[in-house]
C-alpha positions in Angstrom: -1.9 11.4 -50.6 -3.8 8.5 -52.6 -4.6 10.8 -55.2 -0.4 11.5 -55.6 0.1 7.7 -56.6 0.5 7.2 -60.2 -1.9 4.3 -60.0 -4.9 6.2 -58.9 -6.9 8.7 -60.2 -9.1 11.3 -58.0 -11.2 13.6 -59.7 -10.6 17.2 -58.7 -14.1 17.3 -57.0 -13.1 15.5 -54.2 -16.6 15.2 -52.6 -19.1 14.4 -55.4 -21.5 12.7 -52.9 -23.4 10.9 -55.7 -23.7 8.1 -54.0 -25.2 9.9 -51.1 -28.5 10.3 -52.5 -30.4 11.4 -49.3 -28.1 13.8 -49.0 -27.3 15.3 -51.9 -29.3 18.6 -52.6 -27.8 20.7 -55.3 -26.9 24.2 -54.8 -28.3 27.0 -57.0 -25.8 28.2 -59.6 -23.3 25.2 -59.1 -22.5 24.1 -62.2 -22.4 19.3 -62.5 -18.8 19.1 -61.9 -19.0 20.6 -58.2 -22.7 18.8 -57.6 -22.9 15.7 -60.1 -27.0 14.9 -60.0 -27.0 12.1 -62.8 -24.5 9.3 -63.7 -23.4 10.7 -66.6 -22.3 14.1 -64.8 -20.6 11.8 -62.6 -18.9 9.4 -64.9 -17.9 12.9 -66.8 -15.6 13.8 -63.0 -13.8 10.4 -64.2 -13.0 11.3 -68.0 -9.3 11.8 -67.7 -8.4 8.4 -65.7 -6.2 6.4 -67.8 -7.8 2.9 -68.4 -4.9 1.4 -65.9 -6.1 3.6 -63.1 -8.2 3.0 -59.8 -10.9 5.4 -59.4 -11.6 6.9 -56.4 -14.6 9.2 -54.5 -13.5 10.6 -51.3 -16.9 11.7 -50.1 -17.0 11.9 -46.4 -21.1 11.7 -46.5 -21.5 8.2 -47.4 -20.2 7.1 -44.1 -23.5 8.5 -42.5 -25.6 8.3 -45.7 -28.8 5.4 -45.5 -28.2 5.2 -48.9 -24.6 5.3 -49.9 -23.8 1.9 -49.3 -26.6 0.0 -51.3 -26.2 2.2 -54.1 -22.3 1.8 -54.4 -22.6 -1.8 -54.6 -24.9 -1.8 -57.0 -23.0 0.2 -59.4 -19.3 -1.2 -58.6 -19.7 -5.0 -56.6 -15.8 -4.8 -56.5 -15.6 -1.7 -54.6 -13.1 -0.7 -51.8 -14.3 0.6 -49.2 -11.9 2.7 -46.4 -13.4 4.0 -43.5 -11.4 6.1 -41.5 -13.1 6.5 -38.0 -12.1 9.2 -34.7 -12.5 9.4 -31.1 -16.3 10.7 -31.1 -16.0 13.3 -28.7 -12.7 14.6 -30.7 -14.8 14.2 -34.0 -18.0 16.4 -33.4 -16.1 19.5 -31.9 -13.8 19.2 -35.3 -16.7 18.8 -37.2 -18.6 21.6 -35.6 -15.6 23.9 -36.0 -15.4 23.0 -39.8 -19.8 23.6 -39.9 -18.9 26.8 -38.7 -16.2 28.0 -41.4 -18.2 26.7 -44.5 -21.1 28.4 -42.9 -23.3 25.5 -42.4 -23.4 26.5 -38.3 -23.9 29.9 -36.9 -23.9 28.6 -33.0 -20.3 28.9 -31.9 -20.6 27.0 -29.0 -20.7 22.6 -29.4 -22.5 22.7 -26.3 -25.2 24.6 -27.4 -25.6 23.7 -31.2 -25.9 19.6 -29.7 -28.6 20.9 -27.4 -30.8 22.3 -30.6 -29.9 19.0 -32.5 -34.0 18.5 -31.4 -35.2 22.0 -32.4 -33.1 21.5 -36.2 -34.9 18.4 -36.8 -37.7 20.3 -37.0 -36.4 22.8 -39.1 -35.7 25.6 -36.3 -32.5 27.3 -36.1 -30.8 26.3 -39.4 -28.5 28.3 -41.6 -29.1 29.3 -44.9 -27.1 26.5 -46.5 -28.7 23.5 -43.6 -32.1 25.0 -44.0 -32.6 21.6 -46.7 -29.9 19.5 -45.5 -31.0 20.2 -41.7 -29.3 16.1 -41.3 -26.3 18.3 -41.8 -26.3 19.5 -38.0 -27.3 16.7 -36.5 -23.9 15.9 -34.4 -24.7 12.6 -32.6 -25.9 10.9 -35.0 -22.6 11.5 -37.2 -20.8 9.5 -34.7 -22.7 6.2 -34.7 -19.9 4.4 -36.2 -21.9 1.1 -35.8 -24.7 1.2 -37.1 -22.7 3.0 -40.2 -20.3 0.4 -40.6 -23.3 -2.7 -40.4 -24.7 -0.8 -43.7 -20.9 -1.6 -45.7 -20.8 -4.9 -44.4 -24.5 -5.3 -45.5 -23.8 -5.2 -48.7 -19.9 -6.0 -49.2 -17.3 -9.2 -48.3 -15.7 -8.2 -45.3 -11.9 -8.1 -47.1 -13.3 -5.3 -49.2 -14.0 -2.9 -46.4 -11.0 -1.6 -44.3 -11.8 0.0 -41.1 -8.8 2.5 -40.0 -8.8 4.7 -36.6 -7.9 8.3 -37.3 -5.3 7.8 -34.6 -3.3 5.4 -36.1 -2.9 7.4 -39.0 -1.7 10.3 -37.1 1.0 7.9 -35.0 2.2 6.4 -37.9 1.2 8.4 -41.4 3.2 6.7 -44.0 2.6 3.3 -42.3 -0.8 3.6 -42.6 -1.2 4.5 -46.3 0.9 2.2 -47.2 -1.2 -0.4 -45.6 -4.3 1.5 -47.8 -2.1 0.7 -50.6 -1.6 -2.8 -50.2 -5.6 -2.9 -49.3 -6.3 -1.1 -52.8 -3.4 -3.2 -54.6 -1.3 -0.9 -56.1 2.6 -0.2 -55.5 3.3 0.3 -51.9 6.7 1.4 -52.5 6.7 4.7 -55.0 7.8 8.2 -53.0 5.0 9.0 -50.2 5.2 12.9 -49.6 3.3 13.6 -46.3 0.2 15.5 -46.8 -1.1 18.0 -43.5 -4.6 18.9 -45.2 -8.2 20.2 -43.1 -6.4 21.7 -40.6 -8.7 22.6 -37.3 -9.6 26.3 -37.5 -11.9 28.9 -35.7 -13.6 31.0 -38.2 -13.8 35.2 -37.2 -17.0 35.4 -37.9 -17.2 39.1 -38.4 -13.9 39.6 -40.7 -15.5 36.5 -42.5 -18.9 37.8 -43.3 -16.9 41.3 -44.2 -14.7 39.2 -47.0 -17.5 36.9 -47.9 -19.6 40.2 -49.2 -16.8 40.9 -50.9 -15.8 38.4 -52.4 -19.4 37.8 -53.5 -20.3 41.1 -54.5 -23.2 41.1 -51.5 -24.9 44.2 -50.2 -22.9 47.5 -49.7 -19.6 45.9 -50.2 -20.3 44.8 -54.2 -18.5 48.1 -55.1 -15.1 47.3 -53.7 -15.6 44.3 -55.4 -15.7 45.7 -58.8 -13.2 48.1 -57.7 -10.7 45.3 -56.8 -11.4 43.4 -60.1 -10.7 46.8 -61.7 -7.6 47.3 -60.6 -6.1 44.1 -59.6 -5.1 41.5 -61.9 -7.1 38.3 -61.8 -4.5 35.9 -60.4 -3.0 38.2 -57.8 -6.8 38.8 -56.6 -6.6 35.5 -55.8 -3.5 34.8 -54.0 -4.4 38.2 -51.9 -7.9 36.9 -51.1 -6.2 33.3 -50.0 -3.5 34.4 -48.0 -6.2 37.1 -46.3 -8.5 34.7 -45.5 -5.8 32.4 -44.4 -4.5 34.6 -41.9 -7.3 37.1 -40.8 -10.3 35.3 -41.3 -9.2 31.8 -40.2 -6.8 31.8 -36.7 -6.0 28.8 -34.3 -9.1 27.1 -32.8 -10.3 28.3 -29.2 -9.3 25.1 -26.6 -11.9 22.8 -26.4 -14.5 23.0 -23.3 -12.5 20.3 -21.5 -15.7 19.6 -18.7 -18.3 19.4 -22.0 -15.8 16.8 -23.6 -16.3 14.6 -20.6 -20.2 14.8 -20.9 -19.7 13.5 -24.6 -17.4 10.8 -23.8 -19.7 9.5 -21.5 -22.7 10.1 -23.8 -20.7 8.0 -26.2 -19.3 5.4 -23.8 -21.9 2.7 -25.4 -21.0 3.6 -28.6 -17.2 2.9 -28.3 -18.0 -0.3 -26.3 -20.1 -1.8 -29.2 -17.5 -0.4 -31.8 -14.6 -2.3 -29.7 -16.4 -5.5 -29.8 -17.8 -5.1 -33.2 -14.0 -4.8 -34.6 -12.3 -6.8 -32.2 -10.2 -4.2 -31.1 -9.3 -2.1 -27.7 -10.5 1.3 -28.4 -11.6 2.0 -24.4 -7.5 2.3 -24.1 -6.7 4.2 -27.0 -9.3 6.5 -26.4 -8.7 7.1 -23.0 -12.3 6.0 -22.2 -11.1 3.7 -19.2 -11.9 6.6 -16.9 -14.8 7.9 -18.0 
């Protein structure tokens, strides 16, 4: 929605995590613009911004990054900074659903891939993809909002970090982005289209690794690959693949285990006590964690 305002310019990588440097492993065969790994690669994701424009990163990793927030201020002092924070419990099973599409997670269960959060750490059962980033998996610690917001206001002026609750912006969409335009000073009154993006899915995991050979030319499958290219045109391969995965790899999410959600919220009673106080705000009520 930001990146729709005439004022502000978002690079079509919208997760460069630069900034993130203990994070930030590149992948094999990605070429800079998907993993920038020196400034100038990064700079280079910002060519096309028009000298009146704010520049924006929209990297979700330098929330939970040690590093992200030192090294921002360092290379832009006037930086805004928006957090935009969820109901832990609410968070980690999201999170853990969208591990498991990009294939990060293999356990289907939240339950169980929290319990092995000890065996990861020493590199035991990680996927391909965590088997260098095992922090990747490690759910609980993705939700101390605390301790992640202290490192921000470390480093930069309170008014330059704004601190929104995903909730809010689900209540009230447009009023909240237009606050985050007023925050970033730029006209909060052009067109707003509503944007429903990262929708919550459960990945098939059999059709998936079936299409993913496919589409990748792996194992026994690379021939209908080459088949496919043969005969198909390149942008209707595409729009086939999307609309496939779309609806047969990618369905509605199972409903969460309701009795495992409880055991989290009280897990993270602590941790939504010390973010109420810490931003002066009620978040035992809108979080329903009165009862708990």
């Amino acid at each position: 929605m930001l990146k729709a305002h005439p004022q502000i310019y978002m690079p079509d990588v919208k997760e460069p995590q630069f900034f993130a440097s203990d994070l930030r492993v590149p992948i094999p065969g990605s070429s800079p613009r998907a993993a920038p790994m020196t400034h100038e690669q990064y700079l280079a994701l910002y060519a096309p911004a028009r000298p009146e424009q704010l520049v924006g990163d929209a990297s979700t990793r330098y929330i939970w990054s040690a590093t992200a927030a030192r090294r921002i201020a360092e290379a832009q002092p006037a930086a805004r900074i928006i957090a935009l924070l969820r109901e832990p419990a609410s968070f980690l099973r999201s999170l853990h659903l969208q591990l498991l599409q990009n294939r990060s997670e293999r356990e289907p269960s939240l339950r169980r891939a929290i319990a092995l959060e000890a065996d990861r750490r020493e590199g035991r059962e990680l996927t391909k993809l965590a088997a260098s980033q095992p922090q990747l998996l490690m759910y609980c610690e993705r939700a101390r909002y605390v301790d992640q917001l202290r490192r921000y206001h470390a480093v930069f002026p309170r008014e330059q970090v704004l601190v929104l609750v995903y909730e809010d912006f689900r209540a009230a969409n447009e009023q909240t982005v237009r606050g985050v335009q007023r925050f970033l000073g730029v006209d909060d009154s052009a067109p707003l289209q509503v944007v429903e993006a990262n929708e919550t899915v459960r990945r098939r995991v059999g059709i998936d690794e079936a299409m993913f050979a496919v589409t990748y030319g792996r194992g026994s499958l690379a021939s209908v690959k080459q088949a496919i290219k043969l005969l198909t045109p390149r942008a209707v391969r595409r729009g086939a693949f999307k609309a496939l995965q779309q609806g047969v790899v990618f369905g509605e999410p199972e409903p969460p285990d309701e009795e495992f959600m409880r055991e989290l919220r009280r897990r993270f009673k602590p941790e939504v006590e010390a973010l109420s106080e810490y931003l002066g705000r009620d978040l035992f009520a809108l979080w329903g964690y009165q009862s708990v």
